[in-house]
N, C-alpha and C positions, 0 to 999 in steps of 0.2 A: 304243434297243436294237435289235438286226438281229431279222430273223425267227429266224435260225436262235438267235444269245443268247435269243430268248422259248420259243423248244421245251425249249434246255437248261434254261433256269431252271425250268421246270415237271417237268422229267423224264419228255418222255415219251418220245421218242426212246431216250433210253439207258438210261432204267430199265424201258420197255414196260410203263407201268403204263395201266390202265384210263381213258378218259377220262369222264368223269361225264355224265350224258345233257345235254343240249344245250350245256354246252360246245364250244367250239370254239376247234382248238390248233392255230397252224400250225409243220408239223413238216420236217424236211429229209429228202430221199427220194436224196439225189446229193449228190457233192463239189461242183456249181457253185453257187454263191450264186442263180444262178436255181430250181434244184430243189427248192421247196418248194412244199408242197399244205395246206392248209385243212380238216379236217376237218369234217363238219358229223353228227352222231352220228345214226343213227335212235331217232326215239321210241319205247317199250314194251320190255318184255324179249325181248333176244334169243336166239340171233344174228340178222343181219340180213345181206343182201346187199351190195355197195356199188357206189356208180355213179361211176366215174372219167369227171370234167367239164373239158371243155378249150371254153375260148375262141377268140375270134378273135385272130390272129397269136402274140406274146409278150407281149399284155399283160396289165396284170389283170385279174382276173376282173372285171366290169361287176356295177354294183345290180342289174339285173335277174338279173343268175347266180344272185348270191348271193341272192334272193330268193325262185329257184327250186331251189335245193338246200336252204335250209329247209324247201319246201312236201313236196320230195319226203324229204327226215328224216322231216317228220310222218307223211308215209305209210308209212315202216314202211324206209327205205330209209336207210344210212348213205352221205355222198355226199365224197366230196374237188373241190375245187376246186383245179386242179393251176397252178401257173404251169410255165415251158418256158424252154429256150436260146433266145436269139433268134432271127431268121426268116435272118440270116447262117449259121449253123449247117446252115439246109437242114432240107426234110421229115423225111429220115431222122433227124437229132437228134430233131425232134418225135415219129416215131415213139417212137424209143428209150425217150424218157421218158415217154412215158405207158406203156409196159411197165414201165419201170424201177420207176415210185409205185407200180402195181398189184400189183407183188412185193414192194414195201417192206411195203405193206398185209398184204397176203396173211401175209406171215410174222411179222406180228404180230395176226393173226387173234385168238387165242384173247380175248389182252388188249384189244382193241378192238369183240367180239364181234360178228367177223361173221365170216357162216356158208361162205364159199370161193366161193358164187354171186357173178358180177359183170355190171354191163351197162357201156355206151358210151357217151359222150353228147356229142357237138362241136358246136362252133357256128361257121362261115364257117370262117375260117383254118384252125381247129381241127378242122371236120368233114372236111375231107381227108385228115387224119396219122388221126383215130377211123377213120375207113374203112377206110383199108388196113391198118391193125390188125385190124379186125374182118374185113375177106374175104380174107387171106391167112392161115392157122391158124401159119406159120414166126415169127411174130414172138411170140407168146407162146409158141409151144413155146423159142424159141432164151433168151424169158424166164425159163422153167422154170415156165413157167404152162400150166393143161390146159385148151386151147381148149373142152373138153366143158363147163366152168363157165361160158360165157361167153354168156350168156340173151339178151341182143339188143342194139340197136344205137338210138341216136337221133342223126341228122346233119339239121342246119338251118342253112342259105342255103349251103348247098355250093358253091364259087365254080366256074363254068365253067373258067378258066385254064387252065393246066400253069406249076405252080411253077415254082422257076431250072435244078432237075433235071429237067425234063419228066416226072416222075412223073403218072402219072395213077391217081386211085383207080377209076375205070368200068373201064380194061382190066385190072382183077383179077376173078375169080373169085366165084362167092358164098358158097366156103369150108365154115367150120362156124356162121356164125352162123346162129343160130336163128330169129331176128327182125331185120326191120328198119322204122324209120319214116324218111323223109328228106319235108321240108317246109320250106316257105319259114323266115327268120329269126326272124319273128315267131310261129311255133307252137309255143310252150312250154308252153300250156296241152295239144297235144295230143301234145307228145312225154309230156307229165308223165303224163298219163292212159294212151298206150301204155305204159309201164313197169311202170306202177301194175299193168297188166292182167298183164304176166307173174309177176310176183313175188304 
């Protein structure tokens, strides 16, 4: 069965029903067969925040991801582990789609019970596209997302480069985010605890 037949069969997607606390359902956010996210619920009654988690380049999310989007559920934090169009596609796709899951989210708020606060959290590949998401406020406004929700940011092993676009995340701005931690690849325990501090 594809990811996207395991969302319908469950119904959460089309029917925006509640997901049960630590379940975990991955749902379709986009028409591509690649635009599906993973939820990972927060522990205890909410609403709860949620932290939109991207990887490095297009692939899956890694054991260590997903081991850190449980820790941070536990803490009180609803997390999506987002897959993406491939790295052919370019930055911009990557942006796009981490807007795109975060309104998918968003507008099923009530039923997945979380509270409209969000944070950021990329890693190598991935912490490029979070970035300029996070310090340019035009991409979630153009989302129909209010950059004011948008509590802080984690980016780890940020690759020096310029993608095939020569985009670069440093000559942007520092926008409206609130917070930011950027730290080598391996500081997940201390982006996990920066988060923890805001929310």
């Amino acid at each position: 069965m594809t990811r996207r037949g395991l969302c319908a069969s469950i119904g959460v997607a089309a029917a925006g029903l509640a997901l049960p606390a630590w379940a975990q359902a991955r749902m379709a956010y986009g028409p591509d067969p690649c635009q599906t996210l993973k939820l990972y619920p927060a522990r205890g009654e909410g609403p709860h925040p949620v932290v939109i988690m991207v990887g490095d380049a297009a692939r899956p999310p890694s054991a260590a991801m997903e081991r850190n989007a449980s820790q941070l559920a536990r803490r009180g934090m609803s997390v999506a582990l987002i897959d993406r169009r491939p790295s052919l596609y370019g930055l911009q796709a990557h942006t796009s789609d981490i807007v795109r899951a975060l309104f998918h989210l968003l507008t099923q708020a009530e039923a997945l019970s979380l509270d409209g606060r969000f944070a950021l959290w990329g890693e190598q590949g991935g912490a490029s596209a979070v970035l300029l998401v996070a310090r340019d406020g035009r991409y979630l406004t153009a989302g129909r997302i209010d950059p004011y929700q948008h509590w802080g940011t984690v980016v780890l092993g940020l690759p020096e480069e310029t993608d095939p676009t020569f985009t670069r995340a440093s000559a942007y701005g520092i926008g409206r985010t609130r917070a930011l931690y950027e730290g080598r690849a391996d500081h997940t325990a201390q982006g996990t605890a920066f988060l923890s501090g805001l929310f």
